[in-house]
N, C-alpha and C positions, 0 to 999 in steps of 0.2 A: 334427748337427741333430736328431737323431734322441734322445738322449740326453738333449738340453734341451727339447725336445717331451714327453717323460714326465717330465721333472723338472716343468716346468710344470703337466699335467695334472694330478701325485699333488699337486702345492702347490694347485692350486684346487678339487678337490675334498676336501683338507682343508680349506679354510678354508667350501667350503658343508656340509662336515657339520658343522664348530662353529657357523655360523651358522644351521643346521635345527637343530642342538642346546640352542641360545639364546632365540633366537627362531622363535615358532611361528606360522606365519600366519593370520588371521582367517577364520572359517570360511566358505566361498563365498555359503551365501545370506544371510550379515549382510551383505557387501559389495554382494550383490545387491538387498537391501532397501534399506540406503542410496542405492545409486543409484536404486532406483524412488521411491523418494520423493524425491530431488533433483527428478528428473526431471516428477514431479507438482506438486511445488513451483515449477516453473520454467514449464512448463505455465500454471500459474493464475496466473501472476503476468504472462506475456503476454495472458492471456485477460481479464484483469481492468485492461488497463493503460488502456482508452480510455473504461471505468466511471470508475475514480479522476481520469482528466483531467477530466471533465465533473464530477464532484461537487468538484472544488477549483474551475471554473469555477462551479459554481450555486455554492458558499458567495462565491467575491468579488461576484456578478452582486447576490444578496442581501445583502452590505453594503452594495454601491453602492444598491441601490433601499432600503434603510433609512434612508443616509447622504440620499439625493433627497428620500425621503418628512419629514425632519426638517426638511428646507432648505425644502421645498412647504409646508409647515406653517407658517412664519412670517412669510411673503407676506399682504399684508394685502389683505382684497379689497374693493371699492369698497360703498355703500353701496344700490348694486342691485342687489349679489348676497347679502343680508342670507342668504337661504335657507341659500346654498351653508356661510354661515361657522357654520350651529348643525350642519351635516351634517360640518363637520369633523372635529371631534372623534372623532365614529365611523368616521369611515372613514379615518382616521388610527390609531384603534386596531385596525381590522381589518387596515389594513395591516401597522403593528406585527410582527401576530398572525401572520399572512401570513409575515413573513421571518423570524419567531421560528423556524416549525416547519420551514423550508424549510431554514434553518442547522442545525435540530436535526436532520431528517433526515440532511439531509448528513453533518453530524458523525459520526454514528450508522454511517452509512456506511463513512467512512473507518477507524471505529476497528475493525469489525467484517472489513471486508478486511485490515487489517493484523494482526491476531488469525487470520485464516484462514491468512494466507500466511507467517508463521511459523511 
C-alpha cells in the first residue's frame, strides 16, 4: 500500500505542476474586487427593489387616471351645469399634464435604476 500511496502522490503532484504550469490563477484582489462589486451590486438592487415596485405602480395608476380622465371627458353634462362644461377643457388639460410628468417621472426613474444597477 505503501508503494501505490507514492505512486499516487508523485502522479498528482505532476499533474498540479503542469496544471500551475498552464494555467496561472487570477490575481487575489481582481477576484476580490469582482466580488465587491457583486456584492454592491446585489446590495442596491435589494435596496432599490420596493422604489421600482411603486414607480411600475404609479406609471399603471397614471394610465389608469389618463384612461378615466378621457372616459370623464365625454360625459355630457346637463344644461345647469353650463359653467362646469367651459372649465373642462382646462382642467382636462391640466389633468393631461398631470399624468404626462408623473409617467415621465416614473419613466425616468426606471431607466436610471436600471443604468445604476448594471
Amino acid at each position: 500500500m505503501d508503494r501505490n500511496d507514492d505512486l499516487l502522490r508523485q502522479g498528482m503532484r505532476g499533474y498540479a505542476a503542469q496544471i500551475a504550469a498552464t494555467h496561472t490563477p487570477p490575481p487575489a484582489a481582481g477576484i476580490w474586487l469582482m466580488a465587491e462589486r457583486r456584492r454592491r451590486r446585489l446590495a442596491i438592487e435589494r435596496a432599490t427593489l420596493p422604489l421600482r415596485i411603486m414607480q411600475v405602480v404609479g406609471l399603471v395608476c397614471a394610465v389608469a387616471a389618463a384612461a378615466w380622465l378621457l372616459s370623464a371627458s365625454r360625459v355630457s353634462v346637463s344644461g345647469l351645469l353650463h359653467d362646469v362644461e367651459t372649465l373642462r377643457a382646462a382642467i382636462l388639460a391640466m389633468g393631461c399634464a398631470s399624468v404626462l410628468l408623473v409617467v415621465a417621472g416614473c419613466w425616468t426613474m426606471l431607466v436610471v435604476g436600471r443604468r445604476l444597477s448594471s
